[in-house]
C-alpha positions as CSV (number, residue, x, y, z in Angstrom):
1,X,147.8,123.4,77.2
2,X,144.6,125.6,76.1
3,X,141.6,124.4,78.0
4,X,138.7,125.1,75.2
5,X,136.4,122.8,77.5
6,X,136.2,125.0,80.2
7,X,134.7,127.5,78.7
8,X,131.2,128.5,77.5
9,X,130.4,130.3,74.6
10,X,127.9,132.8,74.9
11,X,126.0,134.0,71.4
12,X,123.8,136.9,70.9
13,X,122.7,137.6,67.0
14,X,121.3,141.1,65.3
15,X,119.2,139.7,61.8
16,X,118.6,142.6,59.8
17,X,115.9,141.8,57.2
18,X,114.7,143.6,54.2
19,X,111.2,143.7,53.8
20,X,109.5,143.2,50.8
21,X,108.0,146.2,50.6
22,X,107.6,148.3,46.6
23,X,108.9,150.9,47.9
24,X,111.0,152.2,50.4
25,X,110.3,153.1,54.5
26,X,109.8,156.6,54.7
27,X,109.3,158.0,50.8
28,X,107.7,156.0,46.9
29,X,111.2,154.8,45.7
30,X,111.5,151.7,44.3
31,X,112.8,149.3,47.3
32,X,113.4,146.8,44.3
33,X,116.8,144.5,44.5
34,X,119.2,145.7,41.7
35,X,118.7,148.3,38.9
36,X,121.5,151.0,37.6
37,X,123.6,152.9,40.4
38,X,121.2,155.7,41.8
39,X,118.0,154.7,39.6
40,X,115.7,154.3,42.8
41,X,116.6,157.5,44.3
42,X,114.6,160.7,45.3
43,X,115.3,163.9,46.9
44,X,113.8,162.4,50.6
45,X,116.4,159.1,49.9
46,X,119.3,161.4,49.4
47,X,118.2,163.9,52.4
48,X,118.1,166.8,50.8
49,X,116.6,169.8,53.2
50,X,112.9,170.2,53.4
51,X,112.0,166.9,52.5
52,X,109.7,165.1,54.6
53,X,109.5,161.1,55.2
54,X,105.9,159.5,55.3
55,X,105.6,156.2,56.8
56,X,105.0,153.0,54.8
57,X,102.2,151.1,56.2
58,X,102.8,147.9,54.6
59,X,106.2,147.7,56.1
60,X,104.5,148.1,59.4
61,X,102.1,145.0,58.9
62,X,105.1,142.9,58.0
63,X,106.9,144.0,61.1
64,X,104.3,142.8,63.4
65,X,103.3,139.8,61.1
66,X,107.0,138.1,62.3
67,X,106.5,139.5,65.7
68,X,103.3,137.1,65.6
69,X,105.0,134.6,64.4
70,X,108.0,135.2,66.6
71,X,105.4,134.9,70.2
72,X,106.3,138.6,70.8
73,X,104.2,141.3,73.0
74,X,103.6,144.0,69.9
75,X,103.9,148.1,71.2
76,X,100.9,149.1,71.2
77,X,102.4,153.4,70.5
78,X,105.5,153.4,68.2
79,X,107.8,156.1,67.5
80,X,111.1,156.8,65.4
81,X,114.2,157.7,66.5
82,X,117.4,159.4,64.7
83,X,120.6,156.9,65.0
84,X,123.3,160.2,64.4
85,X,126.5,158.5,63.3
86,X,128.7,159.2,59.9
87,X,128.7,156.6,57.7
88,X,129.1,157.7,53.9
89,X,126.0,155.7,52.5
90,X,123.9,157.3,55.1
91,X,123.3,160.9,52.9
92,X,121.1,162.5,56.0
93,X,123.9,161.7,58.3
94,X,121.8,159.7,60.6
95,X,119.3,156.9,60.5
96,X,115.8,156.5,61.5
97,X,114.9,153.8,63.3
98,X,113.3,152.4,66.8
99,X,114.9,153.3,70.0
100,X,112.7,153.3,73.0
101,X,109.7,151.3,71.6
102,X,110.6,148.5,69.2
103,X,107.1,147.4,67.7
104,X,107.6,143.9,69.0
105,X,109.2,142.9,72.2
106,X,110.8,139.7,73.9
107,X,108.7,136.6,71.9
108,X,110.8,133.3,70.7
109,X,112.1,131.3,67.8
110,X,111.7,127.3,68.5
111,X,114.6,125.1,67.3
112,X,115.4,121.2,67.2
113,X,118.8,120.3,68.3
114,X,120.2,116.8,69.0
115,X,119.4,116.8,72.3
116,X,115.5,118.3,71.8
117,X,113.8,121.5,71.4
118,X,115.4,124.7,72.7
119,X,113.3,128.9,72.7
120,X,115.6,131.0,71.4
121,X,114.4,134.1,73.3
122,X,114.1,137.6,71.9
123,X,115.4,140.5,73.5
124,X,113.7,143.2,70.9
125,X,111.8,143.6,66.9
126,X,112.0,147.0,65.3
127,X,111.7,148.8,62.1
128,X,114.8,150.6,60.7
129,X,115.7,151.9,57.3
130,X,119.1,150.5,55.7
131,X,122.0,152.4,54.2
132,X,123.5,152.8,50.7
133,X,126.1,150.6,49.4
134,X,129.9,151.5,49.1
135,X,131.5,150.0,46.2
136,X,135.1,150.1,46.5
137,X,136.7,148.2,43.7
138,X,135.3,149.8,40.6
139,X,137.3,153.0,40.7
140,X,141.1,153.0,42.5
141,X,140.8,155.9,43.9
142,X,137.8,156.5,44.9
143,X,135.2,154.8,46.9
144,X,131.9,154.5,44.6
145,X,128.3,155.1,46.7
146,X,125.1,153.3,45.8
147,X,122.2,154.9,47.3
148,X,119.2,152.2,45.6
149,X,119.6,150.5,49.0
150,X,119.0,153.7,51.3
151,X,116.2,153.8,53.0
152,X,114.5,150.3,52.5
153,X,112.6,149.1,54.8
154,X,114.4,146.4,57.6
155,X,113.6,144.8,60.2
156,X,116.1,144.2,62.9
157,X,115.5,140.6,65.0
158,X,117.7,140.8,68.1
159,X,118.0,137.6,70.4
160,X,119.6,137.8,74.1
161,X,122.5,136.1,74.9
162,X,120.9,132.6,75.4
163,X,122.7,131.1,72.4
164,X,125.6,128.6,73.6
165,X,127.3,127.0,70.5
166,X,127.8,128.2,67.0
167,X,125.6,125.0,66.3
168,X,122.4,126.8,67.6
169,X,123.5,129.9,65.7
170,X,123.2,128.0,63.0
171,X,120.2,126.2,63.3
172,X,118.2,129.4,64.7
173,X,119.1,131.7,61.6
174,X,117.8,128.6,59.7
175,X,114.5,128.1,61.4
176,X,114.2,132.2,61.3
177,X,114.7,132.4,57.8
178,X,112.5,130.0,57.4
179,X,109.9,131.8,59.3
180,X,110.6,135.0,56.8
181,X,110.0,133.2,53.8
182,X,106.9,131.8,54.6
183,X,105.1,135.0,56.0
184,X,106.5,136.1,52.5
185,X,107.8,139.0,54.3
186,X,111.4,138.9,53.2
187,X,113.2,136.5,50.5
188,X,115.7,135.7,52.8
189,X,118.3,135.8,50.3
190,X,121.6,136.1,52.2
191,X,123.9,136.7,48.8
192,X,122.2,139.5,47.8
193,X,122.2,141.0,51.4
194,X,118.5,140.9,52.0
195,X,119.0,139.3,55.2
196,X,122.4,140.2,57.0
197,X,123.5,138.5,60.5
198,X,125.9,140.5,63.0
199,X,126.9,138.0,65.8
200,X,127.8,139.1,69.4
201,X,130.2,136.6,70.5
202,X,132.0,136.5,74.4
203,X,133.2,133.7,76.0
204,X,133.3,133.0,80.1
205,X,134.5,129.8,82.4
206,X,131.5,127.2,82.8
207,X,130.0,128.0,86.1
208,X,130.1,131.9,85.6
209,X,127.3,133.5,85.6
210,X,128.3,137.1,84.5
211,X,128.5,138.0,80.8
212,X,132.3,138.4,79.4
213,X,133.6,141.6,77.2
214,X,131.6,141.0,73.9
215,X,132.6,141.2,70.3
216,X,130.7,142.2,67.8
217,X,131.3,140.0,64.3
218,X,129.7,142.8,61.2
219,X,127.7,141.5,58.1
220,X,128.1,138.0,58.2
221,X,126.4,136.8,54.6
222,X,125.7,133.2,54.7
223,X,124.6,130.7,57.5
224,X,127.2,128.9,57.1
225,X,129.9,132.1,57.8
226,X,128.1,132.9,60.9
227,X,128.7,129.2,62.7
228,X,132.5,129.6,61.1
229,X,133.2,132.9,62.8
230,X,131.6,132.3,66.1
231,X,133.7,129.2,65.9
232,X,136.8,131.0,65.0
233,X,135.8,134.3,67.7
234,X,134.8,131.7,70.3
235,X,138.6,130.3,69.8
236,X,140.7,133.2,69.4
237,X,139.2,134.6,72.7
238,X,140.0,131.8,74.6
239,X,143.3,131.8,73.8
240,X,144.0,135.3,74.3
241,X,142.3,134.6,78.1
242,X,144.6,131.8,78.6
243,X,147.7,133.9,77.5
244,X,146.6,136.2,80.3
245,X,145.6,138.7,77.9
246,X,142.3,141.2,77.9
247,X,139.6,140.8,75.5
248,X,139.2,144.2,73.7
249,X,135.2,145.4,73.2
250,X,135.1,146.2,69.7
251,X,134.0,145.7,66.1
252,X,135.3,143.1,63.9
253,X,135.0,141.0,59.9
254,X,135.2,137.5,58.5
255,X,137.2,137.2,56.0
256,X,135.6,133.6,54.3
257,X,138.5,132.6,52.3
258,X,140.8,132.5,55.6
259,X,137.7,131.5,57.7
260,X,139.1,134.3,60.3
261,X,137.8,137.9,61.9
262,X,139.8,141.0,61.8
263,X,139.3,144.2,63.6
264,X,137.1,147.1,62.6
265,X,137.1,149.7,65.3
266,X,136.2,149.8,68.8
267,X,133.0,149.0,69.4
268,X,130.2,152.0,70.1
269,X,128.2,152.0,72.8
270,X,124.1,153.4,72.5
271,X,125.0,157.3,73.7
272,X,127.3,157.3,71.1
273,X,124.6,157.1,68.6
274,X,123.0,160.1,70.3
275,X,119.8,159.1,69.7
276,X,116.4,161.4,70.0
277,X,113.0,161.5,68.6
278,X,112.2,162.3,65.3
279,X,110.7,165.3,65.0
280,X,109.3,164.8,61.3
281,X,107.7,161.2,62.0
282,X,104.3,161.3,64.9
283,X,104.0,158.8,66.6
284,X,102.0,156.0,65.4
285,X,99.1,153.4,67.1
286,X,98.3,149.7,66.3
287,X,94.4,149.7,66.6
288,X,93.0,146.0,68.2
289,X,91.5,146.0,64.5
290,X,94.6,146.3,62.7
291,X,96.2,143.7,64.9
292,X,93.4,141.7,64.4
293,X,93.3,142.0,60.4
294,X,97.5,141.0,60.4
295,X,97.0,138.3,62.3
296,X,94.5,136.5,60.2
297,X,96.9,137.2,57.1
298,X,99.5,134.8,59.0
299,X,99.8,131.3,56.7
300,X,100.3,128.1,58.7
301,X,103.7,128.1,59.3
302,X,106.1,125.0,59.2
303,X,105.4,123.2,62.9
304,X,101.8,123.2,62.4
305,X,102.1,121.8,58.9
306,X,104.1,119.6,60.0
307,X,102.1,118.4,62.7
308,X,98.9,118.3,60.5
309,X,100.7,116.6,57.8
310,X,101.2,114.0,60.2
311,X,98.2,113.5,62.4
312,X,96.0,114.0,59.3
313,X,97.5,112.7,56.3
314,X,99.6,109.9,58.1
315,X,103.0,110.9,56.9
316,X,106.2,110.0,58.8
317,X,107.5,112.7,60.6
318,X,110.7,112.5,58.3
319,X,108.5,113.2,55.2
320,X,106.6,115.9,56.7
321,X,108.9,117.9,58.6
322,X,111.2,117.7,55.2
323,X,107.8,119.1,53.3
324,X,107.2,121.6,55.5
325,X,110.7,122.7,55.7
326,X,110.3,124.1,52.4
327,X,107.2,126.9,51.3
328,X,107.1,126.4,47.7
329,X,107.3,122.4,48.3
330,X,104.6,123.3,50.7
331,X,103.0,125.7,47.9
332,X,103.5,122.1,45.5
333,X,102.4,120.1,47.7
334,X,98.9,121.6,49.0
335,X,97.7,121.7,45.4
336,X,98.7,118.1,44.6
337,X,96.7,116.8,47.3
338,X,93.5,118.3,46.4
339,X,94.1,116.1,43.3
340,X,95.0,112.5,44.9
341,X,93.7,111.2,48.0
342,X,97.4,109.0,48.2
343,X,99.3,111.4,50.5
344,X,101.9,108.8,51.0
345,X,102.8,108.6,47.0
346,X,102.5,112.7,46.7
347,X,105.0,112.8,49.2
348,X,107.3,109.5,48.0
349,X,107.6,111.4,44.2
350,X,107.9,114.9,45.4
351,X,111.2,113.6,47.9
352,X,112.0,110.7,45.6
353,X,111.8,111.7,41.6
354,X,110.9,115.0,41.8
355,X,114.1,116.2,44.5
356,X,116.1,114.4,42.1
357,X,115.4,116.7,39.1
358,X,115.5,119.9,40.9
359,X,118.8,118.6,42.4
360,X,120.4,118.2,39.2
361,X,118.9,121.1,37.4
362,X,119.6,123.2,40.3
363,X,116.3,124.6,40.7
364,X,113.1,125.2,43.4
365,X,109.8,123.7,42.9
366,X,108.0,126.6,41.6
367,X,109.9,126.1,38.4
368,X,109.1,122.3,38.0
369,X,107.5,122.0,34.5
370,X,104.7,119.2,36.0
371,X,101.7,121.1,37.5
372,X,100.6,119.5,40.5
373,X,97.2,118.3,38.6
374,X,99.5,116.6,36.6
375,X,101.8,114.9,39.2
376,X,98.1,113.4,40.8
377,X,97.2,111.5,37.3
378,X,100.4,109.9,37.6
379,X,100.2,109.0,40.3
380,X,96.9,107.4,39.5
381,X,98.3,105.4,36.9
382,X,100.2,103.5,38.9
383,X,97.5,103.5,41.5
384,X,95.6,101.6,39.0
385,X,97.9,99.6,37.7
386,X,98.5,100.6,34.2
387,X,101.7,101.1,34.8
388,X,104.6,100.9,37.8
389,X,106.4,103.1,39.9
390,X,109.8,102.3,38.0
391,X,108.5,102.8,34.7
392,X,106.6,106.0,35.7
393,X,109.6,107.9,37.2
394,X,112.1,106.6,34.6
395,X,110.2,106.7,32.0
396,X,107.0,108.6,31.9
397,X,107.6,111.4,34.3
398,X,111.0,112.8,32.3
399,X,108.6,112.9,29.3
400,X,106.3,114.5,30.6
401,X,108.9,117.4,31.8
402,X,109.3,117.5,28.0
403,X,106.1,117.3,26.9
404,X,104.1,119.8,29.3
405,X,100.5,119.6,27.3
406,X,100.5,116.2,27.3
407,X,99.4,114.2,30.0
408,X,100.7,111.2,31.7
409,X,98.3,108.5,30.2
410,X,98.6,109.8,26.8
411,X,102.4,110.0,26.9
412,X,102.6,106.1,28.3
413,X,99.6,105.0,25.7
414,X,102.6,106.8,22.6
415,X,105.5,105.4,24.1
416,X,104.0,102.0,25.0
417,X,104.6,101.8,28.6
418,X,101.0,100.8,30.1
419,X,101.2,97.7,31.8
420,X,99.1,94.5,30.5
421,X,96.5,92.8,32.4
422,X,95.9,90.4,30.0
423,X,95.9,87.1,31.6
424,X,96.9,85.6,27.9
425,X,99.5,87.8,26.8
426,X,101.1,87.8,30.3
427,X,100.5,83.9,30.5
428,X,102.8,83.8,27.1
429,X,105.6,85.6,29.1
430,X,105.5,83.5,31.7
431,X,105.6,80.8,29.5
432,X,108.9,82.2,28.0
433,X,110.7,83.1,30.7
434,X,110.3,79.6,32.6
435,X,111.6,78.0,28.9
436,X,114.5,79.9,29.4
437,X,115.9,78.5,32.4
438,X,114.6,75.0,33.0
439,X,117.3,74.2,35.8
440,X,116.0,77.2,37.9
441,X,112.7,75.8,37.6
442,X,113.6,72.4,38.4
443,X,115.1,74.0,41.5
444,X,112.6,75.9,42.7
445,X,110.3,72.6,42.7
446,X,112.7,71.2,45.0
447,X,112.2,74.0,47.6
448,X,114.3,77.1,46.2
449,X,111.6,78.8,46.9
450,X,113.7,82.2,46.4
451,X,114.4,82.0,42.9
452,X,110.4,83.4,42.4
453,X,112.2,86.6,42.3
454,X,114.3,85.6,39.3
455,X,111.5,84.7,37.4
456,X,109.2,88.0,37.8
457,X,112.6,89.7,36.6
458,X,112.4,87.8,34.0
459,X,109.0,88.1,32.6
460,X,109.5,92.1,33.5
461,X,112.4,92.0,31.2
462,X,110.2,90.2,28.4
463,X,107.5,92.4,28.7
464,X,109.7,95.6,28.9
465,X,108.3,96.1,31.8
466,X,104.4,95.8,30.8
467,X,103.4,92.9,32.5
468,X,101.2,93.0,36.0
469,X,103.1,92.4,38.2
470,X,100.4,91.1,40.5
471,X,98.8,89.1,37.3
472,X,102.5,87.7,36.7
473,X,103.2,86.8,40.4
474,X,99.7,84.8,40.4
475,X,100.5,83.2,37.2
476,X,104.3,82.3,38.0
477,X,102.8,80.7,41.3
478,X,100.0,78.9,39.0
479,X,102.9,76.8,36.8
480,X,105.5,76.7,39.3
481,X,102.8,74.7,41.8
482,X,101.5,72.5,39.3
């Protein structure tokens, strides 16, 4: 019998992440997602000899903005490197990236687990420019090449080997994605490739304190497929140590519709990538004043809006954390409280309502008709009573997706939804709702006093929902005492 338990699983991961840079690392071409085969290409994308790469500064801002973000030291003199190994969407036959001096070193990503917070510690941050794209099922003979991709800017996030369960994996590359998206450095988008996850997986007995022969698990393209192959690796490698068998060092794939990994090739080791300074890129300094001017470009990121969302605005730490978990909810939600002073209702519609409708229209905040300014005056009008929370999310606020010009106290006064303080004309429903069940009445006189509840659904479904239902309570209370 396999003894899975007395093992521990031992996680490193390599996030390469595509900046969001207009154009590409070293040369003008468009670094846009998409567009016709070979449209963003130049003579410095496809190598030709004699051309020159030129550094794109931007790129280098958003390298040390996550390095920031990240708690990393940042390398004060940076130089490039040449990465010589044939792949066929590499057209120089090498790549340049960062060898010797990554531009951010060792730093940490937070992350909440069951059992409490854990650092995720980082081994390294450097800048690197990404391949083409081989495309092999469009001709079936012939491998296609794509060279749009060559040459954008990436940043490569390495941990060490302080992840223990395919759980952490997870939640890491969630938190770090996270991170991404709200420096608005890369969109994170894991389907399209913009951020791609390689996970070094070994395994040793619990006690050990020597790392086992690692395997290296290739272009992993959703969160969710890097927990499922670390799960599977973690597994297979077990079992092959239990069967007396060596693990092999090398290079593997998931394949996501068996949920397994399959060999590559054996796995390369850093000489093999003979790597040496470029000669066409100097070396390049962060200036204290440069450092300085990225640093205050850095938003507030989710823990501290979390925190402030809950020390300040008195939100539970389930509403805030799920806010901040999200930038354009936190994009939503910072506008709609500089129109409404009720925190608690902003954040009640935008996870109650609001989630609903993006749920079940598939779609982010940022493309919610309501503008925030809107949101707040409905929120007033059931603030001051001219209408209820039911009636305003079920009735007035799909409206007012409709309608966008309109706003909320217009669409309720046309519809015939604002609530009635009018001590006579609520007095009448109360009057007809007690007439209608004079048993109930009768019983609440001898001491029911539960059936009140009966009655104000009553006069709520007599009014169609107009009637105050503070007026009505007082009212009910009034005739039902007498």
């Amino acid at each position: 019998m396999i003894k899975y338990e007395a093992y521990e699983i031992v996680v490193g991961l390599e996030v390469h992440a595509q900046l969001l840079t207009q154009s590409k690392l070293f040369c003008a071409d468009s670094a846009a997602f998409g567009g016709e085969p070979n449209s963003h290409v130049s003579a410095i994308t496809l190598g030709h000899p004699g051309t020159l790469p030129v550094l794109n500064k931007k790129a280098v801002e958003f390298a040390i903005k996550i390095g920031l973000a990240c708690n990393c030291e940042i390398e004060r003199v940076n130089y490039f490197a040449r990465k010589n190994y044939f792949y066929p969407d590499l057209p120089k036959g090498y790549q340049i990236s960062q060898h010797t001096t990554p531009i951010c070193k060792g730093g940490f990503v937070n992350i909440r687990m069951p059992d409490g917070e854990k650092k995720v510690e980082l081994n390294r941050i450097h800048l690197e420019e990404d391949a083409g794209k081989s495309v092999h099922d469009i001709d079936p003979e012939n491998t296609c090449l794509d060279f749009n991709r060559a040459g954008v800017a990436l940043v490569e996030i390495v941990t060490e080997p302080c992840i223990r369960s395919a759980d952490e994996a997870y939640q890491y590359l969630t938190e770090l994605r996270k991170l991404l998206r709200f420096l608005e450095i890369c969109d994170g988008n894991m389907e399209e490739g913009s951020m791609r996850c390689d996970a070094n997986v070994s395994i040793r007995k619990k006690g050990v304190t020597e790392l086992g022969t690692k395997v290296e698990v290739k272009n992993l393209n959703s969160i969710r497929n890097v927990k499922r192959a670390i799960e599977h690796e973690a597994k297979r490698m077990i079992e092959e140590v239990e069967r007396g068998e060596r693990i092999i060092q090398q290079t593997r794939s998931f394949d996501a519709s068996t949920g397994t990994t399959f060999a590559l090739r054996s796995k390369e080791e850093a000489n093999d990538y003979r790597y040496f300074t470029d000669p066409d890129l100097p070396a390049f300094n962060i200036s204290e004043d440069f450092l300085q001017s990225v640093r205050e470009t850095i938003p507030a990121l989710p823990e501290a809006l979390a925190a402030r969302y809950i020390s300040e605005l008195k939100l539970s730490e389930y509403d805030a954390r799920v806010i901040s978990d999200d930038k354009e909810m936190v994009d939503y939600f910072e506008e709609l409280i500089k129109a409404t002073t009720n925190y608690k209702a902003a954040a009640n519609w935008l996870l109650g309502p609001v989630k609903s409708y993006l749920n079940e229209n598939n779609i982010s905040i940022d493309r919610l008709p309501v503008q925030p300014k809107k949101m707040a005056e409905l929120i007033q009008l059931v603030d001051e009573g001219k209408t209820n929370f039911s009636i305003a999310s079920s009735r007035i606020f799909p409206e007012l997706i409709k309608q966008t010009t309109k706003d909320p106290l217009t669409i309720a006064t046309d519809m015939n939804l604002l609530q009635s303080s009018d001590t006579d004309e609520v007095a009448l429903w109360v009057q007809q709702a007690l007439a209608k069940m004079p048993d109930k009445v009768e019983e609440y006189k001898k001491g029911k006093k539960g059936l009140i509840g009966l009655f104000v659904g009553e006069v709520k479904k007599i009014s169609k929902g107009k009637a105050d239902p503070k007026l009505t309570n007082q009212l009910l209370l009034e005739k039902l005492e007498n």
